[in-house]
N, C-alpha and C positions, 0 to 999 in steps of 0.2 A: 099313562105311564105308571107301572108298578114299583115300587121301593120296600127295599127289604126292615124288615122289624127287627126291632132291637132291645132288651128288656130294660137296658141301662139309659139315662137319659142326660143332658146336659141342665143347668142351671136354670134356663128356662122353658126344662120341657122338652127340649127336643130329641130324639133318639138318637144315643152317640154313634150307630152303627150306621147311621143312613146319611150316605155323602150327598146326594142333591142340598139335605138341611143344610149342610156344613157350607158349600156350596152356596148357598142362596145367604146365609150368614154370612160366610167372606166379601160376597158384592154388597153388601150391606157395609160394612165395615170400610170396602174401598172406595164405596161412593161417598165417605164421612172422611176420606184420605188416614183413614187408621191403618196404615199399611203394615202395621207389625201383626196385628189384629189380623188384615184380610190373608196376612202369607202362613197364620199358624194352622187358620180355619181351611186354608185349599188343601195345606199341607195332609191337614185331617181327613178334609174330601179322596186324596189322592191315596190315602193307606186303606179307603175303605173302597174305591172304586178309580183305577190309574185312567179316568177318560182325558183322551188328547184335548179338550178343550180346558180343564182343569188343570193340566198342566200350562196350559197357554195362559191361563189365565195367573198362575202364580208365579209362571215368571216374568209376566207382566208389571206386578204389584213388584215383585224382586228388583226389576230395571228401576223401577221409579223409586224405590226404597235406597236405592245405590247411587241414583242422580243426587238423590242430596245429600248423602255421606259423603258424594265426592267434592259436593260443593263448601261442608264445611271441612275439606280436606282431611277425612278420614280414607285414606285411597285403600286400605287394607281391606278394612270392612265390606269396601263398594266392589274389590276386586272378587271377594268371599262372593258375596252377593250375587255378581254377574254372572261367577263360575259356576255358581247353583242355577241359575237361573236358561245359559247356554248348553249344562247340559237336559236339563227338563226339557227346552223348546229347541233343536238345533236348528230348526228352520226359520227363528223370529229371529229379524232382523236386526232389530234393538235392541236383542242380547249381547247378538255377534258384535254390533258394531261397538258399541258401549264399552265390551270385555277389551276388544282389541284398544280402545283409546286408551283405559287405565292400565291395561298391563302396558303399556307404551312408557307412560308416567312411570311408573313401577321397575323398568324395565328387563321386564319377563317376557325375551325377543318373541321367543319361538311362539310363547301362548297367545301374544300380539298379533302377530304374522298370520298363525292357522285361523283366528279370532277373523282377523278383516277382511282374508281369503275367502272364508267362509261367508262372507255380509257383500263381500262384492259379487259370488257367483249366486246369491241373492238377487242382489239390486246390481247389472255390471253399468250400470248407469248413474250411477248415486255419486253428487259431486261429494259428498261429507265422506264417503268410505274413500275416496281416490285421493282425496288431500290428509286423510288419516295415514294412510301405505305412505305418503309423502313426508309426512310428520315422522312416521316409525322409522324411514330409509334414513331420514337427515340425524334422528339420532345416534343411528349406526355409522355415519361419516359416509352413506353411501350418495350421495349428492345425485348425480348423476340420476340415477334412479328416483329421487325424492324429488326434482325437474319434472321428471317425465308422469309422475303422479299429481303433482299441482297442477302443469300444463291439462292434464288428464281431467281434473275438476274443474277447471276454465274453463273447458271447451262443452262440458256439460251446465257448468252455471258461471257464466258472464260475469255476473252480479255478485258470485261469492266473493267479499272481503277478505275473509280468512286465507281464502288460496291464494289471492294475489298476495297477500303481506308473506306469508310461507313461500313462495315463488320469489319473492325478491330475496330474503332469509337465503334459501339454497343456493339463488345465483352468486351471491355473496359470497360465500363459502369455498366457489370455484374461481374466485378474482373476476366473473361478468358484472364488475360494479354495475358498470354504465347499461346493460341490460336490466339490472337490480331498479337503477334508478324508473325504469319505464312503467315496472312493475309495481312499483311503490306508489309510484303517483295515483295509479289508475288504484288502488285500494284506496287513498287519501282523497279521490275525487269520489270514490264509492260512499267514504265514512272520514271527513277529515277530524275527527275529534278521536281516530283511532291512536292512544297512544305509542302503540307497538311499532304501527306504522312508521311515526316521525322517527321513532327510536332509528331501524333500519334504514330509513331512507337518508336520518342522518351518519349514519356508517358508511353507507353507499358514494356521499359528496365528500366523506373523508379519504375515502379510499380515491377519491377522483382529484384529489387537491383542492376540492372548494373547499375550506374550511371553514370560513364564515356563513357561508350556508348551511353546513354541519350543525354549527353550533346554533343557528335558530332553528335547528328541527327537535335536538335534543333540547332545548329550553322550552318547544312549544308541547316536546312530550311530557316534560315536568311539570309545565302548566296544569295537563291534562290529568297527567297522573305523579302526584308529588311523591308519590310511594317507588319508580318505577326507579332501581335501584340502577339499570341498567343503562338507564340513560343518563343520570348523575355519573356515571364510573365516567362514562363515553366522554362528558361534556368536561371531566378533570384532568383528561389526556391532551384535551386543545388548549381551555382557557387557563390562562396567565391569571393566579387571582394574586389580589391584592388585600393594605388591612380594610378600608372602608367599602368592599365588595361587596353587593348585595347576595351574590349568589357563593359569597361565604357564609355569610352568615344560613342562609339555608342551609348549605350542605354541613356546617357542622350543629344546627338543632333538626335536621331530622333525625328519628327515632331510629336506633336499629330496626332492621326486621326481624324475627324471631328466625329465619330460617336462616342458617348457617349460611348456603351463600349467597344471599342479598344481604346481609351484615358484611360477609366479605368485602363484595364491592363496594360499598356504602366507605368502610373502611381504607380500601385500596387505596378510594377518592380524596378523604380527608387527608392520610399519609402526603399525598402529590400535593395540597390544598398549603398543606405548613411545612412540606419544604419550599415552597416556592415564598415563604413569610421569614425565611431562614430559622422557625422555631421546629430545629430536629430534635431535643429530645423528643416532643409529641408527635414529630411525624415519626418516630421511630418506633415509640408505643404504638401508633394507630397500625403501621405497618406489623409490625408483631405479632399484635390481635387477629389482623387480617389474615394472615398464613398461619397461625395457630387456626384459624377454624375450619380451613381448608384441613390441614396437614391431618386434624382429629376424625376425617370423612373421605381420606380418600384414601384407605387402606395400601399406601408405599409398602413393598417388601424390602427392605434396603438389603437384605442379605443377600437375595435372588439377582438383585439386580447389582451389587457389584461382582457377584460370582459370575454373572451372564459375563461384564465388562472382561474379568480376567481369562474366561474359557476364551474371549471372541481374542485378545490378544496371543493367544497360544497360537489361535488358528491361524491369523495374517502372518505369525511368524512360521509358518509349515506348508503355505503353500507355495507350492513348486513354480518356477520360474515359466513363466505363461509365453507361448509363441509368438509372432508377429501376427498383427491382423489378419486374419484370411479373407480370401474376396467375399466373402459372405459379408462381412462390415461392408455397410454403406459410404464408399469412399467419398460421398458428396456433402454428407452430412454426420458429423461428429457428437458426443455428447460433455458436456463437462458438468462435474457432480460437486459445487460446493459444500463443504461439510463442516462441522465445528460445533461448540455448546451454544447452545441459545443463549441469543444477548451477544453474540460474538462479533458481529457486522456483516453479517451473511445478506441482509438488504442494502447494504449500502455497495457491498461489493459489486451485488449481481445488478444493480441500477447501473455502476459505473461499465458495466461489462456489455448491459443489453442499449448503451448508448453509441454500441459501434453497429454500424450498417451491418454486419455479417451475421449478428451474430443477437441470439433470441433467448427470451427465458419465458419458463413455464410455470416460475416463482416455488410454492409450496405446496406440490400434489406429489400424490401418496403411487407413484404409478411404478415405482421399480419394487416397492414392497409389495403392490397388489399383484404384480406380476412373479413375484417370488412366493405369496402366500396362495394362489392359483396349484402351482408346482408341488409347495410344501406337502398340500394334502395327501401327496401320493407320495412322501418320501417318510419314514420312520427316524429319528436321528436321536429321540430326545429330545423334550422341552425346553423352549426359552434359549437356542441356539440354533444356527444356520446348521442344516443337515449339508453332509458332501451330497453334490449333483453328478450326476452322468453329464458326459460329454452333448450328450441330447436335448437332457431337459435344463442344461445351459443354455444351447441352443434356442429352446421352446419359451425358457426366462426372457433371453433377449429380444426375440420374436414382439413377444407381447408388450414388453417396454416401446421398443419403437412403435411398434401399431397405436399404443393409447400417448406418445411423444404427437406421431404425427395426424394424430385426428384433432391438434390443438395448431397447427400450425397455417398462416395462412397461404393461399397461393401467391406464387409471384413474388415473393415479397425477399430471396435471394439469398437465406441463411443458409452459414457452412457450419455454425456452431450455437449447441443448442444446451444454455443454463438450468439448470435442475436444483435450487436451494434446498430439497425438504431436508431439511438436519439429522432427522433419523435416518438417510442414507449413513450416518456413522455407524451405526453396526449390520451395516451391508457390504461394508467394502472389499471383505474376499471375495465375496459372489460377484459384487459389480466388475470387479479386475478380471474376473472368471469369464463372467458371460459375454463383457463389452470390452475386450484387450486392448483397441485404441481409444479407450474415454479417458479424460484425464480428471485428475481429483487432483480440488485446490483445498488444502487444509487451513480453515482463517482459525489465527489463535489470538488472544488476548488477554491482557492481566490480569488475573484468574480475581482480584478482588475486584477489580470495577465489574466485572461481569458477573462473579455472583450477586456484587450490591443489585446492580441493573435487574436481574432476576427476581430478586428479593422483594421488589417495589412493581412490580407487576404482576396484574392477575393471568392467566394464560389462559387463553379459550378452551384448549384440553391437551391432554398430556402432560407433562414433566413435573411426578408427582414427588420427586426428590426435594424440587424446589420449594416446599415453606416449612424446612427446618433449618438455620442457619449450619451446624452441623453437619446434620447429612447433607444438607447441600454442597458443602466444602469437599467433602470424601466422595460424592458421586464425580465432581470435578475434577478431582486427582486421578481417580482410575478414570474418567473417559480422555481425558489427557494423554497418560499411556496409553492406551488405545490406539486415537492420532500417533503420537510419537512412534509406535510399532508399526503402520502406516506409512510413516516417511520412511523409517529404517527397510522396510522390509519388500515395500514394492519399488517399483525400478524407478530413477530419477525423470527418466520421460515419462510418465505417468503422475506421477506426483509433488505439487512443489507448495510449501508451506507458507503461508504469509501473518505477516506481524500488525495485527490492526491498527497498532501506533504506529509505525515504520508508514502503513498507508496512508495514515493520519498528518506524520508531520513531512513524507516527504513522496507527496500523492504521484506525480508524475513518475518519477524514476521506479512508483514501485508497479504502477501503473504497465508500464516500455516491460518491464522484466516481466510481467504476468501475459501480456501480448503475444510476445516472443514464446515462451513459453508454449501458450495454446495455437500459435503455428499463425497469429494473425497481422497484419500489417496495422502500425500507428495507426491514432484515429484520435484529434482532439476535440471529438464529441465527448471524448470517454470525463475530460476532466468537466464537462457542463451536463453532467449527469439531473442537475437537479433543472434545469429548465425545461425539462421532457414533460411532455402534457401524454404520460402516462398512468395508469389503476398502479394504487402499491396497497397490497392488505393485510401487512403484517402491521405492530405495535410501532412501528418505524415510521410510517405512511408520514410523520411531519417532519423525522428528523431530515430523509432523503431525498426532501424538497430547500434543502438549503447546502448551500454549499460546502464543502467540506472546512470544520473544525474541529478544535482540541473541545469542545463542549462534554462528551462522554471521558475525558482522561483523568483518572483522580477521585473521579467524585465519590468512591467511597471513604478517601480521607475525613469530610467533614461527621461522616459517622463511627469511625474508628475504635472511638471507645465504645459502642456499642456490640463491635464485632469479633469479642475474643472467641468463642465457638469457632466462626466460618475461617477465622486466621489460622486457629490450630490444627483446623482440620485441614487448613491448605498444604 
């Protein structure tokens, strides 16, 4: 082998011009794990001769230089790193698959996506890249898809823990608690000192009514990991504490965490911890803190978003009075669209509803948006508002809504009417009246201060980024209020009937017969034993609507009152 001369020489002697030296220098350096060392010297190999294995070889040293950025949580650096690194080697595996984890973390969809694509038609066998695509879908809220990529890891490796706890994770997310629960086990039989696991598998027997088995998953997660903020939040929603608690006194000396939000929750938990002590100024404070750290990280536009509130009320008020059903509506099967502010009783309503034989819900999925934002992409209208539809892709709207209704439904099982809670149908409802002219929309309203309070004291899994300023919270309120109100005024009294969550609260039956009637159904006094249903509930509610109905949510922002001159004035 010949090597070219060079007159200049390095430090010790060796000719700067000649990349084998440099080369043989970097493996020197990376076999001593000098990794900054072995990626300057390839670097230098690589401007004096670009041989493909020199390049494999620095983006080699690059992945391993980024593994441990990432692990002391420098993800920016790791991200630099990998992108240097994936494009030097496109064909190493452990570039792609790396880039795609942190840009996941990071969340830089697209570079994620092209990243793991790229590592799977690699390896299309790799259970780590298959539960990665799983990892990346579920951050996108695409579940469905994040399923079918854990499954996808499973079936390539049995034995991976991570996919099975990520597989129970996504089932959750779709209300398959009791599926979740299957999943969970079998990671916990793989690695029972997984704390993530208990975490989830404790969600999973919350969501299924066991509670007390709940709460020893989340305590044996905390055993495990006392740091794990997520299951302190979990285990503050069930348990009752008292002053000589033990698991008081933890939750209020563990340390914050330094990342905004696991301090959140950590917080959230304490607030829940010392109302239940009756000491609210400090549950008021904890709660405070809690939505202050949120509120400073999740970039709310309040401008955009009451402006969206006021455009969408112009438009309910302009649309034209809609025909009678055509036989293209499924005469057998109806939909009803509850809507309302969060915190409003949209769980308790739709429990009392889905406890008549007829009649089914599909709780909180995103299936009339997704089938509207399918549509949107081919409609121009302007941002941050429902573009007008052709009569077509009305059609094509509602199409898709029933298809992903009835791929959830089961056979035989005799429903004429089918519940749809997700809340954010409130700024759908000219398109829903549009595409679906015999669904009916039930508007639940409630005291606008206990249901801000209610708001205010809880963390939300995602979305409603109005919620942790008392203020803007109040004002996003008022206008999605008018909203509803244009709503009732504006569509036709057979389609829409409004209900008073106290009115349901103190005088449940009669308001019960009125909402019946209403949606076209026959009496049913299952409807008032709603909470003895050995059914999944997955919302924040999952204990309230296992007890029977009372006045427990009326009022209760009085005992914090004076804390809440903002969220008053802005009512």
């Amino acid at each position: 082998m010949t090597t070219r001369k060079s007159d200049q020489t390095i430090g010790d002697g060796l000719p700067t011009g000649d990349s084998d030296l440099w080369h043989f220098r970097a493996v020197a350096a990376y076999q001593r794990n000098q990794l900054e060392d072995a990626i300057e010297y390839w670097g230098k190999a690589i401007e004096q001769d670009p041989r493909p294995h020199y390049r494999h070889n620095l983006a080699t040293a690059l992945c391993d230089l980024a593994a441990s950025q990432a692990e002391r949580g420098e993800l920016e650096r790791a991200f630099a790193a990998l992108t240097e690194a994936a494009n030097l080697a496109p064909q190493l595996f452990q570039a792609q698959t790396a880039l795609g984890i942190v840009a996941t973390e990071l969340q830089h969809w697209e570079i994620a996506s092209r990243a793991l694509n790229s590592a799977l038609a690699l390896q299309e066998t790799n259970a780590r890249v298959h539960d990665a695509l799983g990892v990346l879908a579920g951050r996108q809220s695409r579940w469905a898809e994040a399923i079918r990529h854990h499954s996808n890891a499973i079936q390539q490796d049995a034995r991976g823990v991570d996919a099975w706890n990520n597989l129970g994770h996504a089932l959750l997310q779709i209300g398959a608690s009791d599926k979740a629960i299957t999943a969970l086990e079998q990671a916990l039989t793989l690695k029972d000192d997984f704390a993530e696991a208990h975490n989830n598998l404790g969600n999973a027997y919350r969501d299924c009514g066991r509670f007390e088995a709940a709460k020893r998953h989340y305590l044996k997660a905390l055993e495990l990991k006392p740091i794990l903020t997520e299951a302190q939040f979990n285990l503050a929603e069930l348990h009752r504490y008292r002053p000589d608690d033990a698991e008081l006194t933890r939750l209020l000396q563990t340390p914050l965490p330094a990342h905004a939000a696991g301090a959140a929750l950590l917080l959230f938990a304490r607030g829940k911890a010392l109302d239940d002590l009756d000491r609210t100024d400090e549950a008021f404070a904890s709660w405070q803190q809690a939505n202050r750290l949120i509120r400073e990280h999740n970039g709310y536009d309040e401008a955009q978003t009451l402006q969206r509130l006021e455009r969408l009320c112009l438009q309910i008020q302009s649309l034209a009075p809609q025909a009678p059903a055509s036989s293209a509506e499924n005469a057998s099967l109806n939909h009803v669209f509850i809507v309302g502010a969060p915190r409003c009783g949209s769980t308790l309503l739709e429990q009392i509803l889905i406890s008549h034989p007829v009649i089914y819900g599909v709780g909180e999925r995103e299936f009339f948006e997704q089938a509207l934002l399918t549509e949107s992409r081919n409609v121009s209208d302007g941002a941050d508002i429902e573009p007008a539809y052709s009569a077509e892709q009305l059609q094509r709207i509602a199409h898709r809504y029933r298809n992903a209704i009835a791929s959830t439904l089961e056979k035989g099982i005799g429903t004429s009417l089918v519940v749809d809670k997700f809340l954010a149908n409130s700024l759908h409802l000219g398109c829903i009246h549009q595409a679906l002219p015999a669904a009916k929309i039930v508007v639940l309203a409630r005291d606008p201060r206990d249901l801000a309070w209610s708001c205010f004291t809880k963390r939300f899994s995602s979305g409603h980024p109005y919620a942790y300023d008392l203020a803007e919270l109040g004002r996003y309120l008022s206008a999605h209020d008018r909203l509803l109100e244009a709503v009732c005024r504006h569509l036709p009294a057979t389609t829409v009937m409004r209900i008073q969550y106290e009115d349901l609260i103190e005088h449940p039956e009669a308001a019960i017969r009125r909402l019946l009637h209403f949606l076209g159904v026959a009496w049913h006094p299952g409807c008032l034993e709603f909470h003895s249903a050995d059914r999944i509930v997955t919302t924040a509610s999952a204990q309230q609507v296992r007890k029977p109905i009372n006045r427990d949510g009326i009022g209760r922002w009085r005992r914090y009152e004076r804390h809440l001159g903002p969220l008053l004035s802005a009512l």
